[in-house]
C-alpha beads as a LAMMPS data file, in Angstrom:
LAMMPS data file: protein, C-alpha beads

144 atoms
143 bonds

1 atom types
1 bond types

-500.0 500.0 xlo xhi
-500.0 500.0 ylo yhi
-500.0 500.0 zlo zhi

Masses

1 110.0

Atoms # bond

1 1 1 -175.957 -458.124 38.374
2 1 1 -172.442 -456.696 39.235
3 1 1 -174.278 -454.395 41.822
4 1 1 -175.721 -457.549 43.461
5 1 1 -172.655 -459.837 43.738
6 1 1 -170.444 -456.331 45.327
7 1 1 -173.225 -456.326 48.086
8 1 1 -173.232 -459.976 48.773
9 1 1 -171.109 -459.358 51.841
10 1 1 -173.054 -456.972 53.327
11 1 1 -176.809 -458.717 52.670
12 1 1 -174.911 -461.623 54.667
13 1 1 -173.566 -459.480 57.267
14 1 1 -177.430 -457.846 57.708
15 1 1 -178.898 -461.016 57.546
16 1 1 -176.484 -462.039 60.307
17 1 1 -177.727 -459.403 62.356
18 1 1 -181.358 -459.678 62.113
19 1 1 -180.720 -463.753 63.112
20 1 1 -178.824 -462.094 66.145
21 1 1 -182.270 -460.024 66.883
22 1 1 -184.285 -463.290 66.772
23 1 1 -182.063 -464.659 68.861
24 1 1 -182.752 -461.737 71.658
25 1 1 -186.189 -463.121 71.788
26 1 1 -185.299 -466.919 71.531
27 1 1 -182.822 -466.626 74.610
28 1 1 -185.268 -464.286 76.594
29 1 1 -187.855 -467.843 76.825
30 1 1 -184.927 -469.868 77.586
31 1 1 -184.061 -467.520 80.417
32 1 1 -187.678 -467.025 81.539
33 1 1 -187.793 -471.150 81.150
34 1 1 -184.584 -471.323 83.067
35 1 1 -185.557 -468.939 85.847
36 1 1 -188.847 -471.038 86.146
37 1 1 -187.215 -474.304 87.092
38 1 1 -187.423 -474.567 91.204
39 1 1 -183.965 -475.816 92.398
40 1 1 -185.136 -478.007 95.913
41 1 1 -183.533 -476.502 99.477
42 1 1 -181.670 -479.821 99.792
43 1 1 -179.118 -479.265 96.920
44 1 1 -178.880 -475.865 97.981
45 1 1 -178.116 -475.625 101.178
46 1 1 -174.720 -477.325 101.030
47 1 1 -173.500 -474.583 98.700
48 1 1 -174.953 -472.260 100.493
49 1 1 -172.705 -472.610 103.557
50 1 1 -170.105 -472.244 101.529
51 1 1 -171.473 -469.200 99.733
52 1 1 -174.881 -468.104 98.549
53 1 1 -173.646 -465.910 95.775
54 1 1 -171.338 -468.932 94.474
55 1 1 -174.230 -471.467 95.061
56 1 1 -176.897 -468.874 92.713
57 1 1 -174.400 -468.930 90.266
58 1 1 -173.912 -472.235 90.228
59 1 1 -177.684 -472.908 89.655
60 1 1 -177.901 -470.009 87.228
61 1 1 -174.839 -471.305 85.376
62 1 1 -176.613 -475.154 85.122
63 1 1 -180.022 -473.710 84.486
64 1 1 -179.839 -470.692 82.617
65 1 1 -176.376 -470.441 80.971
66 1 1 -175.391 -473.870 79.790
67 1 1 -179.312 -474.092 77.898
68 1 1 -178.364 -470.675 76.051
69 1 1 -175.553 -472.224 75.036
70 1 1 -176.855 -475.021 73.784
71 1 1 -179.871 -473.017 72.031
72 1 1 -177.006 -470.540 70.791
73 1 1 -175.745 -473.545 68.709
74 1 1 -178.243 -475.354 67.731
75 1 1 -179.439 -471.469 66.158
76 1 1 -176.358 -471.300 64.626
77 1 1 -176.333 -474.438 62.558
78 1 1 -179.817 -473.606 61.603
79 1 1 -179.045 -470.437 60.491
80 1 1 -175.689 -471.750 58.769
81 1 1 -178.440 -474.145 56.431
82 1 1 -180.174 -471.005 55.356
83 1 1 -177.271 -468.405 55.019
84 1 1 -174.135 -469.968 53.107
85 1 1 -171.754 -467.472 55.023
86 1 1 -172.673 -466.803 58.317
87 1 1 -170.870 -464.132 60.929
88 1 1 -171.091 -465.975 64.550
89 1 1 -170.309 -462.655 66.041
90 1 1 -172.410 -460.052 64.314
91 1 1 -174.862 -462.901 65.366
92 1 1 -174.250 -462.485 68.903
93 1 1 -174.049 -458.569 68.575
94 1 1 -177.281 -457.862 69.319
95 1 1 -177.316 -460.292 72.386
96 1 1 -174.312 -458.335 73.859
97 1 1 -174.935 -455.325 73.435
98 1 1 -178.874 -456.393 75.400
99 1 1 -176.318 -457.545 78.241
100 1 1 -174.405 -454.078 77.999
101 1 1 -177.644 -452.458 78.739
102 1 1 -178.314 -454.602 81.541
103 1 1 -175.970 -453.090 83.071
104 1 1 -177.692 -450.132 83.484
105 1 1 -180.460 -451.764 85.679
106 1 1 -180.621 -450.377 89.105
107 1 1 -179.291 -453.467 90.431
108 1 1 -175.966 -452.985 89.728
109 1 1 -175.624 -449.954 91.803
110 1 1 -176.839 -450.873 94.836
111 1 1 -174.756 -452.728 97.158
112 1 1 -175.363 -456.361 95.842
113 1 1 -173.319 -455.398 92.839
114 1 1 -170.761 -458.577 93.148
115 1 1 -173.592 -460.998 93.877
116 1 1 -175.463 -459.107 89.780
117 1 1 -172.043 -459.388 88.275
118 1 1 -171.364 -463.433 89.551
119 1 1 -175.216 -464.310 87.922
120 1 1 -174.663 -462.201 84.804
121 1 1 -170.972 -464.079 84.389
122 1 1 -172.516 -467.179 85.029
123 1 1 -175.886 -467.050 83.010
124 1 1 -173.500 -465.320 79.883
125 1 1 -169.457 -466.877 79.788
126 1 1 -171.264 -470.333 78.280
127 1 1 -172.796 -468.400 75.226
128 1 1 -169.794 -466.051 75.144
129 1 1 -167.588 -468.982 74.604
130 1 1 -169.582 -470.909 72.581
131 1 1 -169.752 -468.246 70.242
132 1 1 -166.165 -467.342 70.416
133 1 1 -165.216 -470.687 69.244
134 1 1 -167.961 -471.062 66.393
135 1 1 -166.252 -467.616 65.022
136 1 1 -162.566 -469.193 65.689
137 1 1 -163.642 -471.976 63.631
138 1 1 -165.645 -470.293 60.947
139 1 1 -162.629 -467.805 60.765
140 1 1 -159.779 -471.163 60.463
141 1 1 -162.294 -472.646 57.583
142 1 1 -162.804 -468.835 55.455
143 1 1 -158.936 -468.622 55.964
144 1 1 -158.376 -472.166 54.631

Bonds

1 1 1 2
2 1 2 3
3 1 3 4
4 1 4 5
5 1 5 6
6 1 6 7
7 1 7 8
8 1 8 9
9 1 9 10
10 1 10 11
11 1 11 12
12 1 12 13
13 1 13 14
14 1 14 15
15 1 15 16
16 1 16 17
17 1 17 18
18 1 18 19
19 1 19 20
20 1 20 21
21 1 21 22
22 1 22 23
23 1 23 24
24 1 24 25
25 1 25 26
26 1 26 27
27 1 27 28
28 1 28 29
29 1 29 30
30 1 30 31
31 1 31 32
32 1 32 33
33 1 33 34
34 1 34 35
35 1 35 36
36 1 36 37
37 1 37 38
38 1 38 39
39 1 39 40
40 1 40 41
41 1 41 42
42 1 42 43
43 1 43 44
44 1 44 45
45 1 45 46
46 1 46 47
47 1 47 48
48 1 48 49
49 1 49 50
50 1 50 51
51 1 51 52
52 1 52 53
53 1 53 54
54 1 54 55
55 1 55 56
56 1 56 57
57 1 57 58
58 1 58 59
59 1 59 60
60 1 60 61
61 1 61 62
62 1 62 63
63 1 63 64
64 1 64 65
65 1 65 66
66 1 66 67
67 1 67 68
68 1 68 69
69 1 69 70
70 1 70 71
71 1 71 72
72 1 72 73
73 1 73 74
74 1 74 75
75 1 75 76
76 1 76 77
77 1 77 78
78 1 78 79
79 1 79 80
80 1 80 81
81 1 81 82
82 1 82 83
83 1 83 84
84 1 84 85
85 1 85 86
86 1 86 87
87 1 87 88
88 1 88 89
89 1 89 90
90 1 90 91
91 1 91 92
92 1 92 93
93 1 93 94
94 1 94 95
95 1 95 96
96 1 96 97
97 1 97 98
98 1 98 99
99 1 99 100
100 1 100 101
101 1 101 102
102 1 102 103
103 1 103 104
104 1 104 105
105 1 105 106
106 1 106 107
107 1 107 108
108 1 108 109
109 1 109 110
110 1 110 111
111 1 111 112
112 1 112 113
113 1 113 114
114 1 114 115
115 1 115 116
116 1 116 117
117 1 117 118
118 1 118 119
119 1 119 120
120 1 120 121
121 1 121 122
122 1 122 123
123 1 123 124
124 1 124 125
125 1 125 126
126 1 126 127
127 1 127 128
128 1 128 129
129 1 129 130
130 1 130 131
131 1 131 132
132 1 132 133
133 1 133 134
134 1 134 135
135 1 135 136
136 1 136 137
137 1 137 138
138 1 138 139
139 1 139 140
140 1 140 141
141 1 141 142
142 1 142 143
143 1 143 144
């Protein structure tokens, strides 16, 4: 029994990750879902004269990054009624480190590297902040 209760913290912290890997395949349908939604030439095209990489990111950012966020969440509570202590950001550890290695797609090279870094901001910063302030807050209530 002793053995048990001195492991508790890390059985939470794995089970924290392995959410974080279910959540690599939950926010690759959002994405996929996200991508999928067709975004009419009339809304576009006054953004566009403005800029095209600003008005992509822009659509990404409505389509793609605020849904994550939202799905990020709604994860989290779920996994917070299963798991009594839950670690936000060894959740979203796998998910980062599957953006790090996005970074290594070919796309990022080649010459339309500020136009892959404004879509991977704007699909990501939602989720990124979301989950820094579930970990702010799940730090202020351990601390309490």
């Amino acid at each position: 029994m002793e053995i048990t209760q001195q492991y508790k913290p890390t059985l939470n912290s794995l089970l924290s990750v392995i959410g974080g890997l279910v959540f690599i395949y939950l926010s690759i349908v959002v994405t996929g879902l996200g991508a999928a939604i067709a975004i009419p030439e009339s809304i576009l095209n006054p953004m566009a004269t403005f800029s095209l990489t600003v008005a992509l990111s822009v659509v990404d950012l409505i389509t793609i990054g605020i849904p994550l966020a939202i799905c990020f969440v709604m994860y989290a509570w779920l996994l917070k009624s299963f798991l009594k202590t839950t670690n936000y950001y060894l959740v979203a550890a796998p998910y980062v480190m599957f953006l790090l290695f996005s970074f290594l797609e070919p796309g990022f090279s080649s010459n339309y590297s500020v136009y892959y870094v404004a879509q991977v901001i704007a699909k990501n910063l939602p989720l990124l902040v979301c989950v820094y302030l579930l970990g702010k807050a799940s730090n202020n209530k351990s601390a309490a």
